[in-house]
N, C-alpha and C positions, 0 to 999 in steps of 0.2 A: 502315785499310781504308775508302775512301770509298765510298759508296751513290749510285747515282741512282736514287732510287725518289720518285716523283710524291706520292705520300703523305705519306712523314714528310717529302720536302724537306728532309733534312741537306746536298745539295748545296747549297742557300741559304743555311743557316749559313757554310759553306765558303768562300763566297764574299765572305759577309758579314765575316768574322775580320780579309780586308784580304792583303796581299803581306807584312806584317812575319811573320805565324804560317808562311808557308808558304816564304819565300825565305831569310828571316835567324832564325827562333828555331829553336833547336838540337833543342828536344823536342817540334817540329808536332808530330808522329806518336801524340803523348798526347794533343794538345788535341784532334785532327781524331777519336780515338777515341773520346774524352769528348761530345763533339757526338754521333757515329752512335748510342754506346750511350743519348742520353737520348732522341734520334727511336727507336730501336728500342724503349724503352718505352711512348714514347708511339703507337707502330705497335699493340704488343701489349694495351694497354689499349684501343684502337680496336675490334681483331678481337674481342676479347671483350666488348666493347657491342654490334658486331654480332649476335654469335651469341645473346646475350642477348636483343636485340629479336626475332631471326625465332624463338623461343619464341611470342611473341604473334601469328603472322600463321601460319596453319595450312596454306596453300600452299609457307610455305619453312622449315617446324619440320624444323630437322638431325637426321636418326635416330640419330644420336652425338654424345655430348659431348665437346667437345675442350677438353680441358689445355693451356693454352700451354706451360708446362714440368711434368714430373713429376720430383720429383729419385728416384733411387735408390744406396745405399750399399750395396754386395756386400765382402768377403772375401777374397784370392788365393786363400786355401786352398779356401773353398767354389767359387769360379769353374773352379778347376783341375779339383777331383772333379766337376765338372758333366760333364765328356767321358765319362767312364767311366759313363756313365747312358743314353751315347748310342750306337743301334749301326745296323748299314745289315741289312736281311738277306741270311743267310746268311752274316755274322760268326759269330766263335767266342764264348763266354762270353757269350749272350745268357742274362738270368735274371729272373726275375719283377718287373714294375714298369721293364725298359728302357722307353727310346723307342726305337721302332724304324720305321726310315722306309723307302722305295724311291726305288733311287736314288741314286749314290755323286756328293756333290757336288766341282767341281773344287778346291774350296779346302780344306784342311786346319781343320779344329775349332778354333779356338783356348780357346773357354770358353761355359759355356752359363750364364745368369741367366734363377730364374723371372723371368715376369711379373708387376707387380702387383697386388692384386686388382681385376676389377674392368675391367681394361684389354684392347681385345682388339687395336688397329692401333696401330704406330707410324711416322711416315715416317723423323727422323732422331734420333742421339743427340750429345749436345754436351759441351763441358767447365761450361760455363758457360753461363747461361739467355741472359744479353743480350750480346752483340756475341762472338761463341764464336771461338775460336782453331783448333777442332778438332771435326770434324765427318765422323758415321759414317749411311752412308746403307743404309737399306732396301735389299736386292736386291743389292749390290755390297761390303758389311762388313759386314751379319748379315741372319737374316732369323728371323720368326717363325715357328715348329712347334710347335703344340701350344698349349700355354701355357707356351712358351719363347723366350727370346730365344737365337738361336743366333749367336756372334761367330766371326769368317774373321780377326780380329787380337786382339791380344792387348792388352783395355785399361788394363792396369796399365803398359803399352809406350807407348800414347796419351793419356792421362788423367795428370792428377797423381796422386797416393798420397801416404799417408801411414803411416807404421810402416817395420817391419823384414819381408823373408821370411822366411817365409810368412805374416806375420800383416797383410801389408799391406792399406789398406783405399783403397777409390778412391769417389769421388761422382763420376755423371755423372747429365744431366739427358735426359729424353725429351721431347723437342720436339715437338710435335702427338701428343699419345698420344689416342687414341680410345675412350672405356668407353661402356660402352649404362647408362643411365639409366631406359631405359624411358620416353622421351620421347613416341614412337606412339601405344604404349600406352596409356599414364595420359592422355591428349591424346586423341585422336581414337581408340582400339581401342574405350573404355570409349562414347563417342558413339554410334557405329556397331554395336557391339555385334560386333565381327571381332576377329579375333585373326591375331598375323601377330608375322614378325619384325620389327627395327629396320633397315628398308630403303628406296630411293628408291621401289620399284614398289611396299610397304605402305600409303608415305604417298599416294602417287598413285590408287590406289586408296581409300584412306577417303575423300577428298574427291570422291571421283568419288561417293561413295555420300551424302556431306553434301550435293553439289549435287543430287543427282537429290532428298534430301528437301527440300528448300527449293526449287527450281525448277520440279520435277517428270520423270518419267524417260522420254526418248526414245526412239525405235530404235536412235539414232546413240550416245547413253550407256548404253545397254544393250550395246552390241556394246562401245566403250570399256570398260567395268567387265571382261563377262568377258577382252578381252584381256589387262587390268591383272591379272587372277585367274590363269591361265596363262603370265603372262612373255611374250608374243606383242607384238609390236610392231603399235600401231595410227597412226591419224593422229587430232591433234588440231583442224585448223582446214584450211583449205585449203593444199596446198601441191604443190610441183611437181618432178620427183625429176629432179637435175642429174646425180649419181652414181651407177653400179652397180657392184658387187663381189660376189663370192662369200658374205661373209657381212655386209656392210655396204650400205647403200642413204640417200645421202647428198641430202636436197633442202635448198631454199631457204631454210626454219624451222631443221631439225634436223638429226641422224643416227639411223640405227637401223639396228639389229645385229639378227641373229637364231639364230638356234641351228641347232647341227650341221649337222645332216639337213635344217631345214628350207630352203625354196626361195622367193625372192621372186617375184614375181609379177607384176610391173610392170616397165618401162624406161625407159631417158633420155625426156627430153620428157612423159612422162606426168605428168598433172591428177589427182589426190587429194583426194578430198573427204573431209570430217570423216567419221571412222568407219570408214575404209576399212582394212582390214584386210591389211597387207604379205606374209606368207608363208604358207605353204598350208599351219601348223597347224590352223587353224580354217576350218571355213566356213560359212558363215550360210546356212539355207535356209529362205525365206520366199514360193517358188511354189508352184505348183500338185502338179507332178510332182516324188518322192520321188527321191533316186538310188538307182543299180541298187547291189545287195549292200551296203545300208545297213541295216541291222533297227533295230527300234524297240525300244526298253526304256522302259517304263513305271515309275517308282519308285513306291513307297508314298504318300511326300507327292507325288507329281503325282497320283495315283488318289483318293488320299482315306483317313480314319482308321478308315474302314470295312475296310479291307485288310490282311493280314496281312505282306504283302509284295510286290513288282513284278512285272510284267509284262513277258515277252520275247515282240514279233512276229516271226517270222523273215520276211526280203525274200525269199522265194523262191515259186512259183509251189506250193499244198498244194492236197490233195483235202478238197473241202467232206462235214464229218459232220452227224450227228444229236445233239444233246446232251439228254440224257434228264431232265434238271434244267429247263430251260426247253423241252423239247418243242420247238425250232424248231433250224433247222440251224447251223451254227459251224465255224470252221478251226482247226487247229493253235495253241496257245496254251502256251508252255511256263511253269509258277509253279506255286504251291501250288494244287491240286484246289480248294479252298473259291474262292480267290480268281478263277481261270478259271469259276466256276458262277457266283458275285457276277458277277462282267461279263457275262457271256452274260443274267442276267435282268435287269442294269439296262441293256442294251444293248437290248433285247427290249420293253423295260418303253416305253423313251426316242423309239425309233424314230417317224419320223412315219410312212414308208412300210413295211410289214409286210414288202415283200417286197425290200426294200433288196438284201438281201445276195445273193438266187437271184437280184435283174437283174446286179449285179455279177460275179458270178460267168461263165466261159466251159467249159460243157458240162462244170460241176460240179468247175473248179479254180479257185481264186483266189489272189492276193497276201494275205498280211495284212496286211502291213506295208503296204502302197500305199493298202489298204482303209482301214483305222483312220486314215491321214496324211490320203486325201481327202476323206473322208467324216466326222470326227468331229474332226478336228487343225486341219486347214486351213479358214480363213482367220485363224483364232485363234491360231497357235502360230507362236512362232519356235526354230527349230530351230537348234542350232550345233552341229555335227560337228568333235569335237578328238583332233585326231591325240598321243596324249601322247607318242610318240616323238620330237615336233619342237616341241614347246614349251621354254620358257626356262625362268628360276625362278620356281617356282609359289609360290603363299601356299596355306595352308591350305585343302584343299575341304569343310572346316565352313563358312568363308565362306558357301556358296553360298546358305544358308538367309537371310539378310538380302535377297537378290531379292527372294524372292516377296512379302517386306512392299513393294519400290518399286514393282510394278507392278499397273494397275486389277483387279479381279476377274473381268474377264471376259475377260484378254491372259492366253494359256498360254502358258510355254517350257520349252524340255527341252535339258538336257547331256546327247549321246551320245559317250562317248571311248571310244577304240580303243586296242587295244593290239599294237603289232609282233606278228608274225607267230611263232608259237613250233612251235620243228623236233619232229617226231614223236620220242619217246625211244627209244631202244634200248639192249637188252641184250645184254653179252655173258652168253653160256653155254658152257658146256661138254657138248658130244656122246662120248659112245662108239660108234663105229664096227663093225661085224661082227667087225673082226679085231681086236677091243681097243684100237685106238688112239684117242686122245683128240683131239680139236680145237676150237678154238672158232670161234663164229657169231654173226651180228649178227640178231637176229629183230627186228623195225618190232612197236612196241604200240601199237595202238588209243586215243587219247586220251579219254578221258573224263571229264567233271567232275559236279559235285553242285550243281544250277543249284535252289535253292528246296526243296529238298527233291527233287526229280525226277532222278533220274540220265539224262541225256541223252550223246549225241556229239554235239561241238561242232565246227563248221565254220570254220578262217579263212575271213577273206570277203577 
């Protein structure tokens, strides 16, 4: 098997050997495999001082450790009973402890081996680590379910063995196997003080949070961090979008993908500056004017430790009342009673103009939500509206508390996410009729939930 790979350069040996190994010795074909198998060594000893060095450079620490080979020793007998473990549903003799998947694959089961420990990707499986004769690839001869390797052939048929049936026994080796080490983690989670899985968009994010403490934290890395936090494709530097597609948007740096539902934003020809944010999960509001049917929610840690709990403004147009706690007039506020009377008298307290809220006000209706964004939010707050319907894969939103240590003490921000639209429930019931006959009917219930303690109806906006 001869290689042209630039790397090991086993075609240079090849060439090197002369016309007697390749025209007149009878056994080339051993010598020329002796050659690729010691450049394949030394390929494999290479990738693994790679992967070793980028440990030490924290922009390209691999969120998985890769095995050049994993050897694994299975059984016939145990490989065989592996099928019977395995069932599709709606099979018969399902029993406690199957796997059970959806989804009837076109290949027939040949034998199923755990995984082991420890390990969670494989690409391919071989007979032999260095220069392989025989070779089972991911996706087309087995695939992983579970914590199983599921085989489509039958490796006792492909692999050597050894023994008599059923007691035969076969080694083969897993080529790139991938186990989590907890590289992130122990690396940069512990730095950062986040927690997150062993992923591209964890690491990209810690550093996004190492840079903002060591450089300090911009608009343009503040909009960066939360996309890296929701799976949201942003831009990093300047760049200029060549490609559009349905869920792909390909410029002149990169690519970027985005999720289901979501929509990009941009076209051919279009200038992208840093921070620019690609599809319409998120979006950054940093004017004046609030958008329509957007309500404000207030958390605990954005109010302060004085608070029992958050604050809902609803965007909609309410009648200005009396609050009998602070003596001066107030709207709609929906949270815990204690915490609505705390804002009313430090709102009251704060005020420069006394009569803020009656000039505000039009013939005794106001906004609240418009109110509190222009009046008390704006010019100090950056708002990002996330649609969680059309975000990608998120990291943990514990995360989020690590902001408020990046930015000055007197720059506020707020996460408002949404949540898709949810259908009125209905029940069926059963009527009796005059004449005793029975039927049934769909009656619509009334939505309601438990917002603070407060029983309210809740509006999709």
């Amino acid at each position: 098997m001869r290689t042209h790979n630039l790397i090991h350069r086993s075609d240079c040996l090849h060439a090197d050997a002369g016309t007697f190994y390749s025209n007149y010795y009878e056994d080339s074909e051993r010598i020329f495999s002796l050659f690729d198998s010691y450049c394949w060594t030394g390929q494999l000893l290479l990738e693994d001082a790679l992967d070793t060095a980028r440990l030490f450079y924290r922009h390209q620490i691999p969120p998985l450790h890769r095995d050049l080979f994993f050897p694994v020793t299975i059984t016939e007998q145990d490989y065989l009973e592996g099928r019977q473990r395995f069932f599709y549903y709606g099979d018969e003799g399902v029993r406690f402890g199957s796997l059970l998947q959806y989804g009837r694959h076109a290949h027939d089961i040949a034998g199923i081996v755990p995984l082991p420990s420890g390990i969670v990707d494989v690409d391919i499986c071989t007979d032999i680590p260095v220069d392989p004769s025989v070779v089972l690839l991911q996706g087309v001869d087995f695939e992983i379910r579970r914590d199983y390797l599921v085989f489509y052939r039958n490796l006792f048929d492909v692999f050597p063995s050894e023994g008599l049936t059923p007691n035969r026994t076969c080694t083969f080796y897993l080529r790139s196997a991938y186990s989590d080490r907890k590289y992130l983690q122990n690396r940069l989670g512990v730095l950062t003080r986040t927690h997150g899985q062993s992923t591209d968009a964890y690491r990209d994010f810690c550093n996004l949070i190492v840079d903002s403490i060591i450089e300090g934290t911009s608009a343009v890395r503040l909009v960066q961090i939360i996309c890296r936090l929701f799976g949201v494709p942003c831009t990093d530097e300047t760049e200029t979008v060549e490609v559009l597609d349905r869920d792909c948007l390909v410029t002149d740096k990169r690519v970027y993908f985005s999720a289901t539902d979501a929509n990009f934003l941009y076209k051919v020809g279009d200038t992208l500056l840093p921070g620019t944010v690609l599809t319409d999960a998120i979006s950054v509001i940093n004017h004046k004017r609030l958008p329509e049917s957007v309500p404000l929610f207030l958390e605990r840690r954005f109010l302060g430790s004085e608070y029992l709990a958050g604050l809902y403004f609803p965007n909609e147009v309410c009648r200005i009342t009396y609050n009998t706690v602070a003596s001066k007039l107030c709207f709609p506020i929906i949270g815990r009673q204690e915490d609505v009377d705390k804002f009313w008298q430090t709102f009251h307290e704060r005020a420069v103009d006394a009569d803020l809220l009656e000039q505000a006000s039009l013939g005794g209706w106001i906004n609240p939500a418009e109110f509190i964004y222009e009046n008390v939010l704006y010019p100090r707050v950056c708002l990002f509206l996330i649609d969680i319907n059309k975000t990608g894969e998120r990291l943990p939103l514990v995360n989020t508390k690590i902001l408020r240590s990046l930015l000055p003490p007197g720059v506020l921000f707020s996460l408002q996410m949404s949540m898709p639209p949810v259908p009125k429930p209905e029940v069926s019931i059963s009527v009796r009729g005059r004449a005793g006959q029975q039927g049934t009917g769909m009656i619509p219930l009334a939505a309601k939930v438990l917002v603070f303690g407060c029983e309210t109806s809740i509006r999709q906006c």
